[in-house]
N, C-alpha and C positions, 0 to 999 in steps of 0.2 A: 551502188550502181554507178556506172561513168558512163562519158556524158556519149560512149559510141555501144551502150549495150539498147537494145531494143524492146527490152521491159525482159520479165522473168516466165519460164520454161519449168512448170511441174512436172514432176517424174516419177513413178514408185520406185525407189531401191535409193542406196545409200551413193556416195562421191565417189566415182573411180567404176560402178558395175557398168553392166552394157548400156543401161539404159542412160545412164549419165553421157557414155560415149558416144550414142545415137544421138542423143540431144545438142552436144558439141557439133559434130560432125553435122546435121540438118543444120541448125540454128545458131551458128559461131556467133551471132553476137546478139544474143538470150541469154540472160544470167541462170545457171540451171538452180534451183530449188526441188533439194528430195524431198519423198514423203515417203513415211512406210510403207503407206498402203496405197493402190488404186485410187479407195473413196476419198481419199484427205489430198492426192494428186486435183483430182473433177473439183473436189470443194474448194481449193485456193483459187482456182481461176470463177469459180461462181462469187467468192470473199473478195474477188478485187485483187489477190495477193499473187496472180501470175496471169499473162496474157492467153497463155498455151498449157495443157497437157498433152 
């Protein structure tokens, strides 16, 4: 993370789908973080391990 990202952005789907592009586009300086699924999206941000889904 550097030192102008604003912590990390969960998202279900892989680097490059929309949902990665929605995340960009809202949140440009939120590291995004995919997850397979929905549930493990909700669960990083309950682990501490992202601010946002």
């Amino acid at each position: 993370m550097n030192s102008t990202t604003q912590g990390r952005i969960s998202f279900q789907g892989e680097l490059g789908a929309y949902s990665h592009q929605a995340c960009r586009e809202t949140y440009p300086d939120m590291e995004p973080l995919p997850c397979p699924t929905f549930e493990e999206a909700i669960a990083a941000v309950r682990h501490g391990e992202a601010k946002l889904a």
